[in-house]
C-alpha positions in Angstrom: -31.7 16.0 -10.1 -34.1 18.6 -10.7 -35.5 21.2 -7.5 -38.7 18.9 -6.7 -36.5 15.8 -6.0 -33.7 17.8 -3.9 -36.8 18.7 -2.1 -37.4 15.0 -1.8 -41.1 15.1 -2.9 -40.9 11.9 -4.5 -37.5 9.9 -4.0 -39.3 7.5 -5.2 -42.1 6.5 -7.5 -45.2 6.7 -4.2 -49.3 6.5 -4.4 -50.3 9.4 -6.6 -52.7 11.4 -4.2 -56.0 10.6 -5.8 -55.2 6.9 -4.9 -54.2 5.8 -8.3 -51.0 3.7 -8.8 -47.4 4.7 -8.5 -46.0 8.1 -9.8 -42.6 8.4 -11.0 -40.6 11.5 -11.8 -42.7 14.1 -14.4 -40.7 14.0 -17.8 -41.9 17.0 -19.7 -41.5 16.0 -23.6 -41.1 18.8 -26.3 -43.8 18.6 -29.2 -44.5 19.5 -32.5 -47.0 21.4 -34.2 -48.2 20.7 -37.8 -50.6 20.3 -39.9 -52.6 17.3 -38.9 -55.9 14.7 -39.5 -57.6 13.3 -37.0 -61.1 11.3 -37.2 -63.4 14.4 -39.1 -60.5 17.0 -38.8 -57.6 18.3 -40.6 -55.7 21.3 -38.7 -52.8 22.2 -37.4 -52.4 20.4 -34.2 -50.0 20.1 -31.2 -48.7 16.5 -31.4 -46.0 14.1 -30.6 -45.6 10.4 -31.7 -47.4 8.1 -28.9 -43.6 6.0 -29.0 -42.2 8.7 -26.6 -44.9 8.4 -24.4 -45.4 4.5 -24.3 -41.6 4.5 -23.4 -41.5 7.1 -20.9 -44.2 5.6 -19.1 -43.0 1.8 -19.6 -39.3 3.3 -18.1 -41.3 4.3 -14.8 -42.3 8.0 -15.8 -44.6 10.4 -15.7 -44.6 12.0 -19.4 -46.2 15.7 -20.1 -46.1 17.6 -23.3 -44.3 21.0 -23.7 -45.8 23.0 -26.8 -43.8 25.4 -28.7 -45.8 28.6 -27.6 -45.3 30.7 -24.5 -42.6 30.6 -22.1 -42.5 26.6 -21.4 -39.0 26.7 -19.9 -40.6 28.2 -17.2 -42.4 25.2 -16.0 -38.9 23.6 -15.7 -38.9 23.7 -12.2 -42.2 21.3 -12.2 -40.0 19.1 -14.1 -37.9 16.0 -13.2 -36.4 15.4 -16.6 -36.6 16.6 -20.1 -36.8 15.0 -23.4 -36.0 16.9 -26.4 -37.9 14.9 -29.0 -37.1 14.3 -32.8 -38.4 16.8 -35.8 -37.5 19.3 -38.7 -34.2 20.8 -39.3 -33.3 24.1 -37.4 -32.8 27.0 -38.8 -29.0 27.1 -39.9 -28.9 31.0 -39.0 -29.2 30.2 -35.0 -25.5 28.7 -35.3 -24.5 31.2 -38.2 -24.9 29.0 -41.3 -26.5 29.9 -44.5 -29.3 27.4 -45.2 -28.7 24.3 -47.6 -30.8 23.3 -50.3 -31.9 20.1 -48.7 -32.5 22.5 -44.9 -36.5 22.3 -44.6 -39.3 21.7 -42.0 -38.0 24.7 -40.4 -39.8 25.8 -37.6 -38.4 29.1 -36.2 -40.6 29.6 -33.0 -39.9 25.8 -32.3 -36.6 26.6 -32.1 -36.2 29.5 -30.0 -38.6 27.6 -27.3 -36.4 25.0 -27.8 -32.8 26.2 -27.5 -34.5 28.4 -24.4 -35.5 24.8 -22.6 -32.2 23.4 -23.2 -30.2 26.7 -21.6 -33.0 26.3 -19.0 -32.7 22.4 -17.9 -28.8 23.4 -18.0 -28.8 25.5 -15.9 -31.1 23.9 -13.5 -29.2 20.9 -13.9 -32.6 18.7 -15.1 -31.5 15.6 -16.0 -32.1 15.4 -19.9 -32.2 13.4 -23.4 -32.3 14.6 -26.7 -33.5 12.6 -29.3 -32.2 13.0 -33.3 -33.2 16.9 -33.5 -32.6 17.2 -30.1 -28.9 16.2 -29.5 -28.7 18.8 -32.3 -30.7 21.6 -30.6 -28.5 20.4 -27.6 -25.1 21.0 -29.7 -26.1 23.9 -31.0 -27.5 25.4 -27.5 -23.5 25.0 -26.2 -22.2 27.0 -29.5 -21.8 23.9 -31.6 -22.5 23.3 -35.1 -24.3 20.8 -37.8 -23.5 19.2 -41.1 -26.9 19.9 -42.8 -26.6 17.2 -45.3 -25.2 14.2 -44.4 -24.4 12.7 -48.1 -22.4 15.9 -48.6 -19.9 15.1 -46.2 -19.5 11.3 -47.2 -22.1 10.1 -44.9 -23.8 7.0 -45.8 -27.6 7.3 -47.6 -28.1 4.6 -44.8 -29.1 7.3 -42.2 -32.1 8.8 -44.2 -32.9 6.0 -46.9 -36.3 6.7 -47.7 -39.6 9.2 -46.3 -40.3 7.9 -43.3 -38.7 4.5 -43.3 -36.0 4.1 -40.5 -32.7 2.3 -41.0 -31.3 -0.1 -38.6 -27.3 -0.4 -38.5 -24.5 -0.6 -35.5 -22.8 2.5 -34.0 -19.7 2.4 -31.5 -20.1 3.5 -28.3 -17.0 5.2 -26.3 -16.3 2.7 -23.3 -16.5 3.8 -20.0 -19.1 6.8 -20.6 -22.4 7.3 -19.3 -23.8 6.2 -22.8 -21.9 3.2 -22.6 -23.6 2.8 -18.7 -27.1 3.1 -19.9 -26.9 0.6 -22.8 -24.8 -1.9 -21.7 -22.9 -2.4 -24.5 -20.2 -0.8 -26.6 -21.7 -1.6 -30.0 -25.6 -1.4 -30.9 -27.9 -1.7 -33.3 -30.3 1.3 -33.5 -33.1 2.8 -36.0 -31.9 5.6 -37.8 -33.5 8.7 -39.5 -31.7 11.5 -40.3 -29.9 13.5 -42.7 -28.1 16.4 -40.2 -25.7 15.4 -37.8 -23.1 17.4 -35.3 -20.0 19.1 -37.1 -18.4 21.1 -34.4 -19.0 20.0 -30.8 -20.4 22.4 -28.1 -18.9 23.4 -25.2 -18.6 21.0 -22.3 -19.8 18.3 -25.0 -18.0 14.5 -25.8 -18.5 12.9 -28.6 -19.5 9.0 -27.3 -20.8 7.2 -30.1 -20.3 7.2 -33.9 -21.6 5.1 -37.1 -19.0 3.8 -39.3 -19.1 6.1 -41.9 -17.5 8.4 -39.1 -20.5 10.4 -38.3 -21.1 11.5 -34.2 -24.4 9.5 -32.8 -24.4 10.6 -29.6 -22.7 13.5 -26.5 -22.5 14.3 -23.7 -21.7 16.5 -21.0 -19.8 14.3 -18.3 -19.3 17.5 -16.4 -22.9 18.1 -15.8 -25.7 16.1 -14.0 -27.2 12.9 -16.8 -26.8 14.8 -19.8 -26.5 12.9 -23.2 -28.4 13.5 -26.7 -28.7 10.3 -29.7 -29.1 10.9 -33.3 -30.8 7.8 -33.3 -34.5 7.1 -32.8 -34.6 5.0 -28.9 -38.6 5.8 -28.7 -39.3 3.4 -32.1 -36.8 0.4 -30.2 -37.4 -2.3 -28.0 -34.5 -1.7 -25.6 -36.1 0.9 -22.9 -32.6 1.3 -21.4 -31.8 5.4 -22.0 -35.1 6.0 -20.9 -34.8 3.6 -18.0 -31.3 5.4 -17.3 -32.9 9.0 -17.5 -36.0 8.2 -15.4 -33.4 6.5 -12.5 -31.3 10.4 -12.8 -35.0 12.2 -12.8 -35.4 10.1 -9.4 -32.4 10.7 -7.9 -31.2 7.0 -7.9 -27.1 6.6 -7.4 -25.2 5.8 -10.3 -26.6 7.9 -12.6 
C-alpha cells in the first residue's frame, strides 16, 4: 500500500472534490517517447498506447503518465500503484551484457528513469505491475538477467511472429501464487509480443508462469507487498483481472 493510503486518504474509491464521480487509487504509468504523427504533426512525442489507460480506468483507477525526463520517481509518494508499461529492449550493459545483434529500440535515459522507479516503488512498497519490458526492467532492477533473443535459446518464433502482430497461445501458471490469485486460473491464454525474456532471476524474484517452450512469463516477489511483472501484453486483452488485482492492492483491499 503506498503512503497516501496508510494515511487513509482514500480507502476507498470517494466523490473526487470538484464533485465529479468516484476516484480510485492514482496508478502512475511509465511512457514512451518517439518519434510520432498526429493530425498536422510529426515529432517526437511523449505517448503511451490508450489500452493501458482504458484498462486502468475500467479496473477502477485513476491512471497518470510518468515521462522519461526528470526525477519521476520522486512523485512516487503521490502514487498508489505503478505500471511499468511495454517498449524497446534495454540496454544489455545495465545487467553486464554485450549487446546482440537483434538488441534495438534502446533508449538509455528510459532506462535509467526506469530502473530508478522500480528501486523507488520497492522500496516504498507501491504496489506494482510490469508489463513485457517491464517485468524485465523489474528483473534486472533486483540483479537479474535477459535472454536477448528468444529464437537463440530455442524459444518459439510464436512470441514475436511478425511487426506488430501479437500472438495468442497458453502459459502455466504456478498454483497457489499471487499470479495464480489474480487470474483465476492455472493455464491462460494471453497476447504475446516479445523477443527478450528473463534468463537469470532477480533477487527476492519467483518464477510463476512459463510458455511451453520453457520460457519464464511472469515473477514475482511473494516477500514483498503485490509485486508481479507479465511478459505478456494484459492491456490489449479482455480479461481486466491483473489490473483489477493491482487497483484492489493500490486500495488497500484484504487479500491482495
Amino acid at each position: 500500500m503506498s503512503e497516501r493510503s496508510e494515511r487513509g486518504e482514500h480507502s476507498a474509491p470517494g466523490p473526487s472534490s470538484d464533485g465529479g464521480g468516484p476516484r480510485g487509487p492514482v496508478v502512475g504509468v511509465t511512457s514512451y517517447v518517439e518519434p510520432a504523427r498526429f493530425t498536422v504533426w510529426e515529432t517526437t512525442a511523449t505517448l503511451l498506447p490508450h489500452a493501458y489507460v482504458e484498462q486502468i480506468v475500467r479496473a477502477g483507477g485513476q491512471p497518470v503518465l510518468l515521462p522519461p525526463a526528470g526525477d519521476p520517481s520522486s512523485v512516487l509518494p503521490r502514487l498508489d500503484a505503478l505500471v511499468l508499461s511495454g517498449g524497446g529492449d534495454l540496454n544489455p550493459a545495465v545487467y553486464g551484457a554485450a549487446p546482440h545483434e537483434r538488441t534495438g529500440h534502446v533508449r538509455d535515459f528510459r532506462d535509467e528513469a526506469e530502473l530508478a522507479l522500480v528501486r523507488g516503488a520497492l522500496e516504498l512498497g507501491l504496489p506494482f505491475l510490469g508489463v513485457c519490458r517491464g517485468l524485465q526492467v523489474l528483473n534486472v532492477a533486483l540483479g537479474g538477467t535477459l535472454h536477448q533473443h528468444v529464437p537463440d535459446v530455442g524459444g518459439d518464433v510464436r512470441h514475436s511472429r511478425s511487426p506488430g502482430i501479437y500472438s495468442r497461445f497458453p502459459v502455466k501458471v504456478a498454483p497457489g501464487t499471487r499470479l495464480a490469485a489474480a487470474l483465476g486460473a492455472e493455464t491462460v491464454t494471453v497476447s504475446h509480443y516479445h523477443h527478450q525474456a528473463i534468463d537469470r532471476l532477480g533477487a527476492g524474484l519467483t518464477a510463476t508462469a512459463w510458455s511451453d517452450d520453457g520460457l519464464v512469463e511472469a515473477a514475482e516477489a511473494g516477500d514483498r507487498p503485490f509485486t508481479l511483472g507479465v511478459q505478456w501484453h494484459p492491456e490489449v486483452d479482455a480479461d481486466l483481472s491483473l489490473f483489477r488485482a493491482l487497483v484492489a492492492a493500490a486500495d488497500g483491499r484484504p487479500g491482495q
